[in-house]
C-alpha positions as CSV (number, residue, x, y, z in Angstrom):
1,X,95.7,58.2,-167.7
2,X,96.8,58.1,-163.9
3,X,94.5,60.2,-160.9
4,X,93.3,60.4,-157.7
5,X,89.8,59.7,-157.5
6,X,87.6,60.7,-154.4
7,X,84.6,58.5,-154.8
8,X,83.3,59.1,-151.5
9,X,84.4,60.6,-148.2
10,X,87.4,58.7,-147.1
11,X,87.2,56.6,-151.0
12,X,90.4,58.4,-152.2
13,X,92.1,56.2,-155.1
14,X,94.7,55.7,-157.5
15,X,93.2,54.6,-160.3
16,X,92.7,54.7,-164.2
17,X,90.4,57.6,-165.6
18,X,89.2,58.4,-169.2
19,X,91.9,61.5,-170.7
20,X,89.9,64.6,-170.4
21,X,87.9,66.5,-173.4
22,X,89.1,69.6,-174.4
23,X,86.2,72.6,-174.9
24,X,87.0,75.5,-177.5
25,X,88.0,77.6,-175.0
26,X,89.8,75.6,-173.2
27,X,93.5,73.5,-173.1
28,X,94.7,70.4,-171.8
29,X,97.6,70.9,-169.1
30,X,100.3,68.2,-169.0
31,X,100.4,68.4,-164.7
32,X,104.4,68.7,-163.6
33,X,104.1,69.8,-159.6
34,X,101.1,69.6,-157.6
35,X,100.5,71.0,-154.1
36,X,98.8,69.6,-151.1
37,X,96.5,72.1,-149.5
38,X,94.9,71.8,-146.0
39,X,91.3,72.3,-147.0
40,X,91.9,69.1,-149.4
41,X,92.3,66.6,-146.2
42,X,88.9,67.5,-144.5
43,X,87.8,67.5,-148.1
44,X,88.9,63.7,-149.1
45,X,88.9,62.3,-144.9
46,X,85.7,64.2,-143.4
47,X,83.3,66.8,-145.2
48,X,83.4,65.5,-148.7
49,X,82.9,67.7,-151.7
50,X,79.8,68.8,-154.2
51,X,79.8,65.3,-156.6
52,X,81.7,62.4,-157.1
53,X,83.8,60.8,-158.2
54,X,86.0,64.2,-158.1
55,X,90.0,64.3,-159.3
56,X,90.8,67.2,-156.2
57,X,93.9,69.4,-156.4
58,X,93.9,73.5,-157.2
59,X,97.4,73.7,-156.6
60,X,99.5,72.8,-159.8
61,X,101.4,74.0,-162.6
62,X,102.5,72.3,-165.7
63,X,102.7,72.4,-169.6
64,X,100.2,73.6,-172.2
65,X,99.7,69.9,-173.9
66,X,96.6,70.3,-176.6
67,X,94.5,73.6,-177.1
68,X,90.9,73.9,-178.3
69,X,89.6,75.1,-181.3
70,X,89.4,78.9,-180.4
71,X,92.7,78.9,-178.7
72,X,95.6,80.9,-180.3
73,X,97.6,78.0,-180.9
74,X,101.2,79.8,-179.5
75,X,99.8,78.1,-175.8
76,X,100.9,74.9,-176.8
77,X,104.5,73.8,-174.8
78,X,103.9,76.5,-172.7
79,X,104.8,76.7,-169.1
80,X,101.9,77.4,-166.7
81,X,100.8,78.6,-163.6
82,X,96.5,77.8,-163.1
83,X,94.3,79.9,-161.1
84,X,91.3,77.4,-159.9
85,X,88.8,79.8,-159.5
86,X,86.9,79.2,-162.9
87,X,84.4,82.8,-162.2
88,X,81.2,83.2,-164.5
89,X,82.2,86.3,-165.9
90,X,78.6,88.6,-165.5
91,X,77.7,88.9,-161.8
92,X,78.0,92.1,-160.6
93,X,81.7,91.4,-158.8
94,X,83.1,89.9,-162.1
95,X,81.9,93.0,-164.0
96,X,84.2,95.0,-161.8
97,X,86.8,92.5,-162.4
98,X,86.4,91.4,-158.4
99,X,86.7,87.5,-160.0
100,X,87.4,86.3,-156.6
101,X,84.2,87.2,-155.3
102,X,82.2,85.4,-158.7
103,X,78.5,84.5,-157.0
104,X,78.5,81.7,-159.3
105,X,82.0,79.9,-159.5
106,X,83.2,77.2,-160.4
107,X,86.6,75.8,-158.9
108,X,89.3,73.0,-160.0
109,X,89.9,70.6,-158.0
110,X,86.6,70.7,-155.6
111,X,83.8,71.3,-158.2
112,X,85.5,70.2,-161.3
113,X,88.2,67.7,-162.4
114,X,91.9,69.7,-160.9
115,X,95.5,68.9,-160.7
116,X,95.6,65.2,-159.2
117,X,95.9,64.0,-162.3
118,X,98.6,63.7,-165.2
119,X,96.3,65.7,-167.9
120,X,93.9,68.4,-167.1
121,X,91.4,70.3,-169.0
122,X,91.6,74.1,-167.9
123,X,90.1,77.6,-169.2
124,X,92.5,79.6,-171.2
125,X,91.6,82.3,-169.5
126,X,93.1,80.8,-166.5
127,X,96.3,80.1,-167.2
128,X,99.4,82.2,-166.5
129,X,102.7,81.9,-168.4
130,X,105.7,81.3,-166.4
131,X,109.0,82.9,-167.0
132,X,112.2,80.9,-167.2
133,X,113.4,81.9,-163.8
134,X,110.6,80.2,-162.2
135,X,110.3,76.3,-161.6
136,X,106.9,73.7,-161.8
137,X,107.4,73.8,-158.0
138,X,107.0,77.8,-157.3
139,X,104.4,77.7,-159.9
140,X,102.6,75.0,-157.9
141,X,102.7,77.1,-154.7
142,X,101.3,80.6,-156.6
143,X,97.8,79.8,-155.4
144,X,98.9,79.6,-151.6
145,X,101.1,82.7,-152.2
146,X,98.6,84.7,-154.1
147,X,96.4,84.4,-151.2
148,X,98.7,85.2,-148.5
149,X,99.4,88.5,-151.1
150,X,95.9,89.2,-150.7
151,X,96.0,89.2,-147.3
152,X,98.8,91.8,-147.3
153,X,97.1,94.1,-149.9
154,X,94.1,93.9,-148.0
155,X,95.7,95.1,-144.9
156,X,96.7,98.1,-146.7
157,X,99.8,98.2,-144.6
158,X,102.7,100.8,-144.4
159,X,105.9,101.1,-143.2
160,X,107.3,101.2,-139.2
161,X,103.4,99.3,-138.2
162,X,103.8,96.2,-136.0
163,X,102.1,93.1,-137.4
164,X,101.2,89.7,-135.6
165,X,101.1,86.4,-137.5
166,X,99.0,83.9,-136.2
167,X,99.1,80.2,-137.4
168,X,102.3,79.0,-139.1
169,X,101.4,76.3,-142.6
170,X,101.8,77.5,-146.0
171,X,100.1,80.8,-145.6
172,X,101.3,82.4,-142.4
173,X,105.2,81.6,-143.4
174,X,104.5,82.8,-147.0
175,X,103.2,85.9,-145.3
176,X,106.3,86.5,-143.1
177,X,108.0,85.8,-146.3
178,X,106.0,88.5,-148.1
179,X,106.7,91.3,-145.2
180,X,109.7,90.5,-144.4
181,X,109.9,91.6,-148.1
182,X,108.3,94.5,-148.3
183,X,111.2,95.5,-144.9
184,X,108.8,95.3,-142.3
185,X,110.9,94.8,-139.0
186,X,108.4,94.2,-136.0
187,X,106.8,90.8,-136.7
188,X,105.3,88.5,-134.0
189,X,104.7,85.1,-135.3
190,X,102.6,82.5,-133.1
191,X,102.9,78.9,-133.9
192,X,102.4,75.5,-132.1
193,X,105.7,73.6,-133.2
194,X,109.5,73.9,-132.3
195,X,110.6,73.2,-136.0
196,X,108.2,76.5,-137.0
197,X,110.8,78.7,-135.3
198,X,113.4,77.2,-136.8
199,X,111.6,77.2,-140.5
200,X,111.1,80.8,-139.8
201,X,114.6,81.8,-139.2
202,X,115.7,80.1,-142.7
203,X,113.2,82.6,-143.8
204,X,114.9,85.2,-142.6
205,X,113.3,85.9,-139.1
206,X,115.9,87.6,-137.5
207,X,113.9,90.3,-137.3
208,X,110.5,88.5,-135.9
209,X,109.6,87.8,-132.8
210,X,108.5,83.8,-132.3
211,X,106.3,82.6,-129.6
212,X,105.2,78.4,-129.2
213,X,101.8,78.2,-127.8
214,X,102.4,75.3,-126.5
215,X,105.1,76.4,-124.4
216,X,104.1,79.8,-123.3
217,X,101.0,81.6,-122.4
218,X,100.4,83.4,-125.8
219,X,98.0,86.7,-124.5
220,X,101.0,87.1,-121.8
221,X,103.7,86.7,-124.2
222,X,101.5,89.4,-126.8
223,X,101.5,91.4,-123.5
224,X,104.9,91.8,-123.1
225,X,105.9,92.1,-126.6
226,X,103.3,94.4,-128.1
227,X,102.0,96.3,-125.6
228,X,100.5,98.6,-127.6
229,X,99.3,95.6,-129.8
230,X,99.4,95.1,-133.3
231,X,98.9,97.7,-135.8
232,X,97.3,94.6,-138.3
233,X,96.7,91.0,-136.9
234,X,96.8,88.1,-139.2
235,X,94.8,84.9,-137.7
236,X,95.8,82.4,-140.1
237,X,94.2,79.5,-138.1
238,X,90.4,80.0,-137.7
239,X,89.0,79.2,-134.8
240,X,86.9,80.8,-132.2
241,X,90.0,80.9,-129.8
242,X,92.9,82.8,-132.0
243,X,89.7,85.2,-133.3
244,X,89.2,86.3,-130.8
245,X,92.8,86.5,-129.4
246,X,93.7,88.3,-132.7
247,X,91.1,91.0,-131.9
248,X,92.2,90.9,-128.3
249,X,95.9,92.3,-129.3
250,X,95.1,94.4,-132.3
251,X,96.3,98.0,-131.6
252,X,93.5,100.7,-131.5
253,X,92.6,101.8,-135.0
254,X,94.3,98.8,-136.2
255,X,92.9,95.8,-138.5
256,X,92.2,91.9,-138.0
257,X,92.7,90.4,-140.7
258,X,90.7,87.0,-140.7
259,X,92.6,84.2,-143.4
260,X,92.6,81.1,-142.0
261,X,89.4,78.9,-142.6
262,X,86.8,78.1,-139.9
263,X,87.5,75.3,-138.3
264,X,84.0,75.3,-136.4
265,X,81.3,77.7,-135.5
266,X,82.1,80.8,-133.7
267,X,80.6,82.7,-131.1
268,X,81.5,86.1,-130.1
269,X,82.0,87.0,-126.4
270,X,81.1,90.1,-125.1
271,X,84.4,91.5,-124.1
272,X,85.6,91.0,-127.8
273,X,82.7,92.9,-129.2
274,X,83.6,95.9,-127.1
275,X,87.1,95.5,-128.1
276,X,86.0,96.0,-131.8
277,X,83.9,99.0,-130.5
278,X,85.8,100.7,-128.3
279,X,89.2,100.2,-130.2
280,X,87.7,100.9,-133.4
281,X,88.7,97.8,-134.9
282,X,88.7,97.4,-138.9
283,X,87.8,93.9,-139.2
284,X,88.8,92.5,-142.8
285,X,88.3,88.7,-143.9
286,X,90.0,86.9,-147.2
287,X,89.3,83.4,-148.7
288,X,91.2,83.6,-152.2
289,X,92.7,85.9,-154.1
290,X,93.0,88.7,-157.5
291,X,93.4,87.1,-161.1
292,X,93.0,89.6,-163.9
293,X,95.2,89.5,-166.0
294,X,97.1,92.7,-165.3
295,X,100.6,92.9,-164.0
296,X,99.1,94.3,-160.7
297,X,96.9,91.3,-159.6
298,X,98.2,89.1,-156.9
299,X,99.3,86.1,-159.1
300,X,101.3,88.6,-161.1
301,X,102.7,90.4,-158.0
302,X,103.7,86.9,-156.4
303,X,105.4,85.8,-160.2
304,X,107.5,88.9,-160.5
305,X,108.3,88.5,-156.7
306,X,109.8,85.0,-157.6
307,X,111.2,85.4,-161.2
308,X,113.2,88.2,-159.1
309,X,114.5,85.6,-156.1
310,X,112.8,88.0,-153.9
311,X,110.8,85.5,-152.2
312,X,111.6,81.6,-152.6
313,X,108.0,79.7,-151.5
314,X,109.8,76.1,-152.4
315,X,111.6,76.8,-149.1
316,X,108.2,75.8,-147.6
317,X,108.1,72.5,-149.4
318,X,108.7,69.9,-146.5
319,X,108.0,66.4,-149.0
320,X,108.3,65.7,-152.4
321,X,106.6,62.5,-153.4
322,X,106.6,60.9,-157.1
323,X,103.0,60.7,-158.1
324,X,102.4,57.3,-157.1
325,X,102.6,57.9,-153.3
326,X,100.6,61.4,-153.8
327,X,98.4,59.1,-151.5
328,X,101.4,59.1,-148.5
329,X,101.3,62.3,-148.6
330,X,97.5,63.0,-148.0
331,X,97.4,60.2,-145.2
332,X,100.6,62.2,-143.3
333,X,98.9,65.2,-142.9
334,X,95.6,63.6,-142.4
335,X,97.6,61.8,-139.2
336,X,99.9,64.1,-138.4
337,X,103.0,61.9,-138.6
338,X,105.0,64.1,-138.7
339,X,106.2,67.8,-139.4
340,X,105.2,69.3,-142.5
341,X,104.3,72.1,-143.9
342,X,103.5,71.8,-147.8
343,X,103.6,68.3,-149.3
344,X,104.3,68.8,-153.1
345,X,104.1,66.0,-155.8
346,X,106.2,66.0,-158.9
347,X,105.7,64.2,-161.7
């Protein structure tokens, strides 16, 4: 069959590879969509990954093509959403059903085969059945969404509080999305490109409040517009700078709520640290997000909000390659070519 094969930082080819073995408890997925994410570039271009050669890819959906031997055998031609996160199942956070915390994970697409790929061999207990409503595409952007779901939950946010969004990829608009949702009026989303303004108000931002870093001075503009601050702050970008500007303009009492991932090492200033002291900051940090099963979990919530055209994440899809050029599509947003915000492959 077909993949993407990282053989070694930067080695990142279309190639050949042996079709996968299928375990008892586990089912080959024919792969129909497959996402892009932003942690996969520094993965394939810069940092590398645990052992090679890796197929990456943890964002995909597909069909149910061969199960294993103690598989019920009704999987088979199903439609499926996957959630990577493969947990162990007995540390103490997977006995409280906290699988996103697992000590000892394992994780398609960065420490096992993922979606790259035509076939793929995943748990059963990872898959998710998708309604009719929903297409390979949504399904393919669950795992982005999920986490951005987590993010809210998390925040434990109510009704009439101001929230700030900063950093606008997949995860910061597929917040908005989510609030905006939920009928939250006073959002301020921070971005660094025109077109994210304009992305946002096909979102629906007619009720947020945009600001263009690179165009305004963003701690005067949070001035003016939230004087008070932000009753929960969203840094969706992860570096020492928009940390500690998040914690800057959170409101007293309020929450940062750290998503994005680190870019670099981060110091804290002392300024900041009394902020967090004598604001009586809650700070809160996410990385993934709840699978378990139930119809309350985020990859559940995030279905139903779908299946119910309540909140439409293909919106977000800026390219759709055919498999062959899944390659193009790594190389543009490791060069920023142009604007994009998720590259999706269909096959």
């Amino acid at each position: 069959m077909k993949a993407y094969q990282l053989n070694a930082i930067g080695d990142f080819t279309y190639t050949d590879v042996a079709y996968p073995s299928c375990g008892s408890d586990e089912v080959i997925v024919q792969v129909k969509a497959a996402g892009i994410c932003g942690s996969d570039i520094p993965r394939i271009y810069r940092t590398g990954t645990y052992s090679y050669p890796l197929i990456p890819g943890h964002e995909f959906s597909g069909i149910v093509s061969e199960t294993g031997r103690d598989v019920d055998k009704s999987w088979l031609g199903k439609r499926v959403g996957i959630f990577p996160l493969i947990p162990c199942r007995s540390c103490a956070p997977c006995q409280n059903r906290q699988y996103e915390l697992c000590r000892s994970y394992s994780y398609l697409g960065s420490r096992t085969a993922g979606g790259f790929a035509q076939y793929v061999t995943v748990p059963v207990w990872n898959l998710l059945e998708l309604p009719e409503p929903v297409s390979f595409e949504q399904a393919a952007m669950l795992e982005p969404m999920a986490v951005a779901m987590h993010a809210v939950k998390r925040a434990d946010l109510k009704n009439g509080q101001t929230t700030a969004i900063c950093g606008l990829g997949t995860i910061g608009l597929l917040l908005y999305q989510i609030l905006t949702e939920m009928g939250l009026e006073e959002i301020f989303l921070i971005g660094n490109k025109s077109y994210q303004e304009e992305l946002a108000g096909n979102l629906g931002a007619n009720r947020a409040y945009f600001c263009n870093k690179q165009e305004k001075d963003v701690d005067q503009w949070l001035e003016e517009a939230m004087p008070s601050g932000a009753d929960v702050f969203f840094d969706c970008v992860g570096t020492e700078e928009s940390v500690e500007q998040a914690l800057r303009h959170t409101a007293p009492g309020g929450t940062g709520m750290l998503v994005g991932n680190p870019a670099s090492d981060m110091r804290l200033d002392r300024q900041t640290y009394w902020k967090i002291l004598r604001n009586q900051l809650t700070i809160k940090g996410i990385w993934n997000s709840s699978f378990t099963h139930e119809d309350t979990d985020d990859w559940h919530t995030c279905l139903d909000l779908i299946a119910r055209k309540r909140v439409a994440p293909q919106k977000l899809i800026s390219h759709r390659l055919p498999f062959d050029r899944l390659g193009e599509g790594t190389e543009l947003m490791r060069d920023k070519r142009e604007n994009y915000t998720k590259v999706m492959t269909v096959l």
